[in-house]
Structures are given as C-alpha cells and as structure tokens.
C-alpha positions in Angstrom: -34.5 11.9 -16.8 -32.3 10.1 -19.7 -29.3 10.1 -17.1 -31.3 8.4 -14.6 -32.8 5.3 -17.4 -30.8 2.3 -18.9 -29.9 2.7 -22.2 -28.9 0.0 -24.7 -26.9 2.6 -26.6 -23.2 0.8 -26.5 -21.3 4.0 -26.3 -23.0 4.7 -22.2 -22.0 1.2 -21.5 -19.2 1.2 -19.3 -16.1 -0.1 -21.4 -14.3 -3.7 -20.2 -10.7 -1.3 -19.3 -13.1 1.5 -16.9 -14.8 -1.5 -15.4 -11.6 -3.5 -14.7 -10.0 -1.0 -13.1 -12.4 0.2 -10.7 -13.1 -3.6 -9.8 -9.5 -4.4 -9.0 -9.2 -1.2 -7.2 -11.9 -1.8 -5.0 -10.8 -5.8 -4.7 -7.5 -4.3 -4.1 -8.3 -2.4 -1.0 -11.6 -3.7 0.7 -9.3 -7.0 0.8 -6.2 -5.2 2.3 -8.7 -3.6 4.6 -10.7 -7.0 5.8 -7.1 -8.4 6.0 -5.5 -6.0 8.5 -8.7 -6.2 10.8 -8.4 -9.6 10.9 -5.2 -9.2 11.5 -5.7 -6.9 15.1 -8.2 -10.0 15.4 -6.0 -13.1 15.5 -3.4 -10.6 17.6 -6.2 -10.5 20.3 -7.1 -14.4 20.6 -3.4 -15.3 20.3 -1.7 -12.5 21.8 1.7 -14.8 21.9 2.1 -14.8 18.5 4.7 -12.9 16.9 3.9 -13.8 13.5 0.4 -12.0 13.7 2.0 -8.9 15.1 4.6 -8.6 12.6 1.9 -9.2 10.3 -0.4 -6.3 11.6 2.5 -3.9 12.2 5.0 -4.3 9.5 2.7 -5.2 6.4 -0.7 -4.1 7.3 -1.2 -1.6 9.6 -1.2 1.4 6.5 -4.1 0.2 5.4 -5.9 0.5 8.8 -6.6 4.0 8.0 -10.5 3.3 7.3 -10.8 1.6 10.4 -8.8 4.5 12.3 -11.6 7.0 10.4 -14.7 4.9 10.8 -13.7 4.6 15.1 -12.8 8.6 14.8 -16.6 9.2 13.3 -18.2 6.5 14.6 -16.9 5.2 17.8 -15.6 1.7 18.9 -16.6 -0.4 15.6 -16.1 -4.4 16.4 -15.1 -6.4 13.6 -17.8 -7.8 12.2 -19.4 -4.5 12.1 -16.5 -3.1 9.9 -16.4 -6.0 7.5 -20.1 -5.2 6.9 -19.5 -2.0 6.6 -16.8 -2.8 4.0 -18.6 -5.5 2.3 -21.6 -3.2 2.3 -20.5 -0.1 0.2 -17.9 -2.2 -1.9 -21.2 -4.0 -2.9 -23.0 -0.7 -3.8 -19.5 0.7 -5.8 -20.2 -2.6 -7.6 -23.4 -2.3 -8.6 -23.1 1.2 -9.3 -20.1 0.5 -11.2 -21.8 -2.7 -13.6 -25.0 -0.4 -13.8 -26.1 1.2 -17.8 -26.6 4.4 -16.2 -23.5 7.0 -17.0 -24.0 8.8 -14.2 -23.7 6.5 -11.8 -20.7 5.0 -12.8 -19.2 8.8 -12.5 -20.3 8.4 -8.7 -18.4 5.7 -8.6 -14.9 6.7 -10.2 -15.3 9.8 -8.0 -15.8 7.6 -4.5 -12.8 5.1 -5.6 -10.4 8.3 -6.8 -11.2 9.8 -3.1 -10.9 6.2 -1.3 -7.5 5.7 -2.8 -6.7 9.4 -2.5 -7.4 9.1 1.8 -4.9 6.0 1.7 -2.2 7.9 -0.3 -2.0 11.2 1.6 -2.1 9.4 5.2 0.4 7.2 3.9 2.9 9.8 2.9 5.9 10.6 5.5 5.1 14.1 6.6 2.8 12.1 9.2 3.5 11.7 12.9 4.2 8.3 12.8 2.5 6.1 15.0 0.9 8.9 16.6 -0.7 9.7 13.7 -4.4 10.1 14.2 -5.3 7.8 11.1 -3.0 5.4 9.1 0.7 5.0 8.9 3.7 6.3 7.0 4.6 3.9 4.4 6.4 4.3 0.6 4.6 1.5 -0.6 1.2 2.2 0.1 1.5 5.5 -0.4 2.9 4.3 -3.8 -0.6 1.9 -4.2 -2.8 4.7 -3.0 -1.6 7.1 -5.9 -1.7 4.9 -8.5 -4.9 3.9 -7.3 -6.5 7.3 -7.4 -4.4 8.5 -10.4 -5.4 5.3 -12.9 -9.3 6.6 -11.5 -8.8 10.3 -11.8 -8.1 9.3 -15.4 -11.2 8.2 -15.8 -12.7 11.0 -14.0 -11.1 13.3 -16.7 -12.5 10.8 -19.2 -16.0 11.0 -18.1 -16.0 15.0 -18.0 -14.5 15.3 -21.1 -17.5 13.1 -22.4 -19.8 15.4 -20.8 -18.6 18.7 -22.4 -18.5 16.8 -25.4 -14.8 17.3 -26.0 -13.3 14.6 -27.9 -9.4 14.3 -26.8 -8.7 11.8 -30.8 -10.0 15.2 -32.8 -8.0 17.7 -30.7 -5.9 19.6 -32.9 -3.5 20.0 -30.0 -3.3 16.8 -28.9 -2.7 15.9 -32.4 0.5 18.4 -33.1 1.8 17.2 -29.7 1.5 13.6 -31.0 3.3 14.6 -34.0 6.3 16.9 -31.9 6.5 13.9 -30.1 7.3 11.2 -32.5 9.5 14.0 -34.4 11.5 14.0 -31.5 11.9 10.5 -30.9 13.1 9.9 -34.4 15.9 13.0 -33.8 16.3 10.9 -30.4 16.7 7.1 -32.2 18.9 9.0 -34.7 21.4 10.1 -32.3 21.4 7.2 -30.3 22.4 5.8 -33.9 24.9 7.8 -34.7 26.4 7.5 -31.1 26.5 3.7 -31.1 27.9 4.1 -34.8 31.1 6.3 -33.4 31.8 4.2 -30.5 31.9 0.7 -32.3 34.0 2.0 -34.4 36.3 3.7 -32.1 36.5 0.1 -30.5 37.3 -1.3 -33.4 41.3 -2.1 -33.7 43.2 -0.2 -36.4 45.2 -2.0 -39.0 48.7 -0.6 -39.3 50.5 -1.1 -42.8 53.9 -1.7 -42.1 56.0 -0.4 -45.3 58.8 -2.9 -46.6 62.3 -1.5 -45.4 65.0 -1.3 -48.2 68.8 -1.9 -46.9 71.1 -0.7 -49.0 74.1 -2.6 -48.1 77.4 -1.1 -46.3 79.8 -2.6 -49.0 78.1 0.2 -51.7 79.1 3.4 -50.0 83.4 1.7 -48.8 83.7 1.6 -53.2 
C-alpha cells in the first residue's frame, strides 16, 4: 500500500534532472509525431505543393512509425483521432511522471525507454526501405531514438538499483574503477606532457657556435 500513497518524504520525489528528461523526451516526440501527421494533412488539401511533400518525405516521414503501428492495430485512424490519441497518453506519461508515487514514475521511464526504443530500431537501415511495414530508415532518428531510450534506460537502472537498495556512491567497485580511472588519466596527461615537451623542443632551432679560425700566415713557413 505505501507504493500506491503520496509521500512527502523528499528522497520518493522525482528529482528536477529525471523529470526533465522524461518531459523533453516526450515533448520531443509526441511533437515530431503531431508534426508529420500534419504534414500527410497539408499534402492532401494542397496536393501541389512540393514544399509539404519534401517536408513529409525527407524530414518527417521516420517519425510516422506510431501512426504506421496505430493503422496496423487499429485500422484507418484520421487525424484528429491520432492527435488525441497522442495528446491523450502524453497527458497520462505526464501526470504519471509529476506524480509522488515511485512507482508510477517507474511506469513511466519504462513506457518512454520502450517509445523511443520502437523509433530507434525501425529507424535503423537493415529495414526494407519504403516498404517497410512501419517507419523509415534514417541515421538521424535512429540517432534520436537511442539516445532517447538510452538517457531513460538510465534511469530505469537508477530506479531498480533504488529498489534493491544498492547504492552505486558506496560501491566499492565503482569506487576502485573511479580511482583506476583517474590514475590513468594522470599517466595519460603525463605523456601527453612529455610528448608536447620533445616536440617543441625538437622545433626549436639549434644554435651553432662557430669557433674563431686562426691563420697563420704563408710568409712564416718561406723563412
């Protein structure tokens, strides 16, 4: 029952840096995902326009991979029903997301890791390019989608780790890996030293000493 209360305990409120990042993430891609049906929108009242089909095709149409899965489970969605669809469970991911309870904000890094993870692997090039049955190939949104699902599988991890009650600061492991590490990037800066140390000086120009000559005149050895 104490996951499923408020608590005013300030360690189960959601930190500002969790929050953020599920907000923007969710911002991020409802948005691109309202956009790119508008998009198919403005192509069908103005058909003519080459500026809204190069906008759908060449900068939005990764993203369509929702809509692609919500017509493959759902049938024929219209756009307004997919923008409240959209609008809909970003609003609960919200409110899950701002709520006291722990365990709903878990639910909700889960559902954003897997929204960003469907957008990075149906993004990736292995697909069958425009016959693919949902998405698009694309390097960049494939690039969005992991970072997206990677930044919230971190705080997956986070939130488990909280659960077993294993605190990653007092890890003696993570401690002598913290220590390797900045032992080796003093051995690194050292040798970088040195380095630049034997090349400016093997730039530098050498001073030659030129030894006074002593001419012993002709007349000396004719006597």
């Amino acid at each position: 029952m104490t996951l499923l209360t408020s608590s005013d305990n300030p360690a189960r409120a959601g930190s500002k840096a969790e929050t953020a990042i599920v907000m923007a993430s969710l911002v991020l891609l409802a948005g691109l995902a309202l956009a790119d049906r508008f998009a198919a929108w403005l192509i069908g009242e103005f058909p003519a326009s080459g500026l809204f089909w190069q906008l759908r095709f060449e900068y939005l149409r990764p993203i369509g991979v929702y809509y692609d899965l919500a017509v493959l489970n759902l049938g024929q969605v219209s756009l307004l029903e997919f923008s409240g669809l959209v609008l809909a469970a970003a609003g609960l991911l919200v409110a899950g997301m701002l709520s006291r309870i722990r365990l709903l904000r878990a639910v909700v890094c889960h559902l954003v890791c897997g929204i960003a993870v469907i957008l990075w692997v149906n993004s990736l090039e292995y697909r069958q390019g425009i016959y693919a049955p949902a998405g698009s190939p694309s390097a960049s949104y494939a690039f969005i989608g992991a970072m997206l699902a990677l930044s919230a599988a971190a705080l997956c991890a986070r939130i488990h780790a909280e659960y077993i009650g294993w605190n990653p600061a007092n890890s003696p492991a993570l401690r002598r890996s913290r220590i390797a590490a900045r032992r080796a990037r003093r051995h690194i800066d050292g040798r970088i030293l040195d380095l630049i140390g034997q090349l400016d000086a093997a730039s530098r120009p050498r001073q030659i000493m030129l030894a006074p000559l002593r001419i012993v005149a002709r007349d000396r050895f004719r006597r």
